[in-house]
N, C-alpha and C positions, 0 to 999 in steps of 0.2 A: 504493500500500500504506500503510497506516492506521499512524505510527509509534506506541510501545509507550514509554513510559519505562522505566527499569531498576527493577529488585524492590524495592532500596535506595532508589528516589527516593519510587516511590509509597507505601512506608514512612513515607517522612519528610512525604511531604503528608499523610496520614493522620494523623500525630502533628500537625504543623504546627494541622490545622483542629481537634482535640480541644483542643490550648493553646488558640488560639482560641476556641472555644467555652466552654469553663469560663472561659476568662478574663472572657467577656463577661458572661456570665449571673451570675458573683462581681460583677463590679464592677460590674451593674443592677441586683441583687437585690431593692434596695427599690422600685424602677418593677416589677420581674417580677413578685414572688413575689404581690403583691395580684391582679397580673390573672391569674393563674392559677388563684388559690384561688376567686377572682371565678365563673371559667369553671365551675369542681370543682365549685361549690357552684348553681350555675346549674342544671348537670345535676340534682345533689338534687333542684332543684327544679321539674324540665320535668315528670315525671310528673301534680305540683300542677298548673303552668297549663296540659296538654295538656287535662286533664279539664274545668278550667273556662272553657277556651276553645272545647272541644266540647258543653258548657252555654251557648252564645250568651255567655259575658262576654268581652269585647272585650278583647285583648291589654294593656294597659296596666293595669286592673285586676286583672286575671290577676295580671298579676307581680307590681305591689303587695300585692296579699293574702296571695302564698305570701311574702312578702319580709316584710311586717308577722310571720306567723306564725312564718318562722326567728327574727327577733329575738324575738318575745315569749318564746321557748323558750331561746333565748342568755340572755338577761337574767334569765328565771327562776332559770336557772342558777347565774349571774353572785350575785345578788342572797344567794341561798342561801348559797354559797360565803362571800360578805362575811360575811353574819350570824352565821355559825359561827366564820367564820377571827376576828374581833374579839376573843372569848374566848380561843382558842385563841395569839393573841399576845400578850395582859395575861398572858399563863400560861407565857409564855418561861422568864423567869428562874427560876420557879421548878420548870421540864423540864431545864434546865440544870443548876440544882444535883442533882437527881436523877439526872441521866446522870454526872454529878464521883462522886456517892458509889457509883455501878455500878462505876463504874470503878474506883474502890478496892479495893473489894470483890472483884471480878473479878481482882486484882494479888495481892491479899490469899490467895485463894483457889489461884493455882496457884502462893505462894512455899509456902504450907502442903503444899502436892501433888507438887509439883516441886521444894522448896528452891533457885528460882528467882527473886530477885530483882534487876534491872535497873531504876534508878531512870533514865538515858534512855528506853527502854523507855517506860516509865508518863509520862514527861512529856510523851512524844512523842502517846503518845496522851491524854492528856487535853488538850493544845494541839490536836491535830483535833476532839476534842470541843467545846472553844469553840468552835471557826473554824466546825465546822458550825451553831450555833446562831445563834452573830451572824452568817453570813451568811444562815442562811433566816430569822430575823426580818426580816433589807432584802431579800431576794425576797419576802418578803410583803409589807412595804410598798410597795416597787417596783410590786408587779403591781397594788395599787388606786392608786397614785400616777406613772400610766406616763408616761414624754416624751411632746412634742406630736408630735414624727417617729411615734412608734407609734401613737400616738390618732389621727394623721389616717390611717396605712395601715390599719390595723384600722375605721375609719370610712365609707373609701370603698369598702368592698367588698361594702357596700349596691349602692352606684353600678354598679359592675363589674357584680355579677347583674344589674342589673334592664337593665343596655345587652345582656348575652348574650341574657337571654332575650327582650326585644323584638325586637334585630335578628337573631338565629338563623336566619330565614330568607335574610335578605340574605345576612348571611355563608356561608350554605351555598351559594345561588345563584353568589356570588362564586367558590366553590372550584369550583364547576363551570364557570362560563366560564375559569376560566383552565384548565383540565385538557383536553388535546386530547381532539378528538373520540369517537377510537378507547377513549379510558380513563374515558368520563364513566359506563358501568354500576360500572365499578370505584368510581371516587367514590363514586356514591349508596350502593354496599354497604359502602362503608367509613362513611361517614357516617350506616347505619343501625345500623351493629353500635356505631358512636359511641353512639348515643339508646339503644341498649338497654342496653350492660353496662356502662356508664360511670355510669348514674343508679340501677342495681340496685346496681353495689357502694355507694356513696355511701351512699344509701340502708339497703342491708343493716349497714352498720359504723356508722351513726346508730344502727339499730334496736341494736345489738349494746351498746352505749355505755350507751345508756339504762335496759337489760335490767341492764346493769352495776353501775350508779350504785347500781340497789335491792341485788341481790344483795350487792355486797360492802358497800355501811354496814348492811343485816341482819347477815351474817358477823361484820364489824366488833364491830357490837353483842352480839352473842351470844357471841363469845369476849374481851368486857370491855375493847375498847381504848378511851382518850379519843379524845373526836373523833372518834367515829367516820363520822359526815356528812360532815366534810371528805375525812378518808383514803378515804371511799368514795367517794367524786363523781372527787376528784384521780387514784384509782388508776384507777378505770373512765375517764377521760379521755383517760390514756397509751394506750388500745386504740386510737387511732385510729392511731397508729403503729402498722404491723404487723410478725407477729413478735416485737419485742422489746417491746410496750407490754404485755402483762402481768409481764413483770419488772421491768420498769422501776416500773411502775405497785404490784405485790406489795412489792418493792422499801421504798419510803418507810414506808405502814407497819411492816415487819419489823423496821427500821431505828428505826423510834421505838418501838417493843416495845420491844428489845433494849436501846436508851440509857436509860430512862424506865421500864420497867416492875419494880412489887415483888420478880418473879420470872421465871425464864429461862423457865417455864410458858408465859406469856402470847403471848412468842415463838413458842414451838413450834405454840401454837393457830394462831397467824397465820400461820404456815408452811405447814401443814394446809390450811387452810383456801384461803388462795391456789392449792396444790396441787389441789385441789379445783375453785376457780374457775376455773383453768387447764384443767383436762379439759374439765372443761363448757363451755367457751368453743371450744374446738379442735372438739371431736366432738361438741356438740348443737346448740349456737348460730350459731357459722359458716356450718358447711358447708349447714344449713336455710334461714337466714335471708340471707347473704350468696350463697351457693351456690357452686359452682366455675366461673363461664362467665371466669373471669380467665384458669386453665390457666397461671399462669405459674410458672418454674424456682423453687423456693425459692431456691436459689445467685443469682438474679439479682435476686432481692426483696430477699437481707440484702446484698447489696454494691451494690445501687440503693440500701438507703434510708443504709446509710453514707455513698454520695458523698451523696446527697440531704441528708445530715444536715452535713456538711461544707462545703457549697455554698451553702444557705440555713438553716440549723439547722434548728428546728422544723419549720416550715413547707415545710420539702424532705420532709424526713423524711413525714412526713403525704400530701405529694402526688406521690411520686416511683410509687408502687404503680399506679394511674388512667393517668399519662403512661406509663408503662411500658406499659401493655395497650392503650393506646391505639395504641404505638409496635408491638405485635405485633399486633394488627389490619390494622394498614398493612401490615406484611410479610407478612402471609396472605394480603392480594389484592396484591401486586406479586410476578410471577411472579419478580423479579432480586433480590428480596428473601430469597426464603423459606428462604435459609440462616438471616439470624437470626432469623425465626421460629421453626425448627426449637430454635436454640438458646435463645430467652427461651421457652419451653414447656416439655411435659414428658415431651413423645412420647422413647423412647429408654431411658429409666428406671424404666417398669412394673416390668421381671422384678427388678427390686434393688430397688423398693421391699416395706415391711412391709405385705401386704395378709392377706386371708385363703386367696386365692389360693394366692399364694406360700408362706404358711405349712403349709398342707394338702401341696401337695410338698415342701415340705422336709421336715413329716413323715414323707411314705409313701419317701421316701431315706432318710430316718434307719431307721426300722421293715424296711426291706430288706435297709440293712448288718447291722443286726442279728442278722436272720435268718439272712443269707451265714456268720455269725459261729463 
């Protein structure tokens, strides 16, 4: 007879291997997180060289070309970004005295309203108002003036793509010699739903990014912010987070409205307008362009990309979404899995979400009771 450990033990291995595991993955981070993003961005890129290796160009070309064409598009970016942001930092100081004299103003404005005045208060915040200026003038320095530890992770993951996608077949080969016999259809299907919805999100949340970029610096520009190339490129950037990358991203503009702007006006445009951006990103651009083959929990998406964010910052954050769906794929074909399938999906949860469905009964209940009335 097969012994059983106690409830309590198997508990404790359970916790046991999660320490473990965060611990490991914190303290590689900078050997992981490249080869990961390496792999994420590989996928991007498989749809590229599947096409032009079914054009007779011979795999090593292939990837070079889709790999030349991500950077040229990085760099444009890149490049963009610099030539705006330059202005935009010779213009610090004097963003700063303009957020000092808001701030006044704004103290001024509700001792006259409130007969309300608190000289902590006002220093406390006008001491956050420096601290936020001079420290994002050295994150923008910082970010064109970065350590050599980040310039070479950020470097090599050139490298990373271009090894995924030459040896992709080896390594998939590989996972199939080692998976017993009886589970090798399971592999290949796990490994096909890998190439499809792994390179479509990637893909769909690039296309979404870039749809981005224009959108919000038009917005930008049409309700009068400075800068508005930067704040647009920067806010549309944050989407690659999901979830919280359009707040995040609405966020910094609204933020420099509010410090920096003649009038509270300006704000509320950018407010608007984000609002705005925010629908249309949820309900026209997403769900088309990205689509829904992810099916994963919202609930597991904002507590993945937190640990994700916690674990490896950014860069968790950003790829925690992909390994997740990857990780529910795997539990759709292992039959001893499919509890937390069940749970990273979103089977369970129809009848309480907000559909049209649902909305149409709860009207013909409401219109009922009424009636009974």
């Amino acid at each position: 007879m097969k012994k059983r450990f106690p409830f309590s033990a198997r508990i404790s291995f359970v916790l046991l291997a999660l320490i473990l595991f965060f611990y490991s993955v914190i303290a590689a981070r900078d050997f992981l997180y490249p080869i990961v993003l390496g792999i994420l961005f590989g996928y991007l890129l498989f749809p590229v060289v599947d096409f032009l290796e079914r054009n007779n160009f011979p795999r090593i070309p292939a990837s070079l070309i889709s790999i030349f064409l991500l950077l040229v598009i990085i760099a444009t970016v890149i490049v963009l970004i610099y030539k705006q942001a330059g202005g935009f930092i010779d213009e610090f100081p004097e963003y700063k005295q303009k957020a000092l004299a808001n701030t006044d103003k704004l103290e001024n404005a509700i001792e006259k309203r409130f007969g309300v005045s608190d000289l902590r208060l006002v220093e406390f915040i006008r001491g956050k108002v420096r601290y936020l200026f001079e420290a994002g003038n050295d994150a923008m320095n910082r970010a064109f003036t970065s350590t050599a530890g980040t310039v070479f992770r950020i470097g090599i993951l050139p490298v990373y793509i271009f090894l995924f996608l030459y040896y992709r077949t080896k390594l998939a080969t590989f996972i199939l010699q080692i998976v017993p016999k009886a589970h090798k259809k399971v592999a290949i299907n796990v490994l096909r739903q890998f190439s499809y919805v792994v390179p479509r999100y990637m893909g769909g949340v690039s296309t979404v990014v870039l749809i981005l970029c224009f959108l919000n610096s038009l917005g930008l520009l049409v309700v009068g912010l400075d800068h508005w190339i930067v704040f647009g490129i920067i806010s549309a950037l944050c989407n690659f987070v999901p979830c919280f990358g359009t707040l995040i991203g609405g966020s910094i503009p609204l933020l420099f409205a509010v410090l920096t702007g003649d009038s509270y006006l300006l704000a509320l445009r950018v407010l608007i307008l984000f609002g705005i951006i925010q629908f249309t990103e949820n309900n026209i651009l997403t769900p088309n362009i990205v689509g829904t083959n992810l099916k994963l929990n919202p609930m597991v998406i904002i507590i993945g990309i937190i640990a994700g964010g916690m674990v490896w910052g950014i860069p968790g954050m950003f790829a925690v979404v992909p390994l997740l769906a990857m990780v529910k794929i795997m539990s759709e074909n292992i039959p001893v899995l499919h509890p937390y399938s069940y749970l990273l999906g979103v089977k369970g949860t129809r009848r309480h979400a907000i559909t049209l469905e649902n909305i149409r009964r709860f009207s013909s209940r409401m219109k009922k009771k009424i009636r009974s009335l």
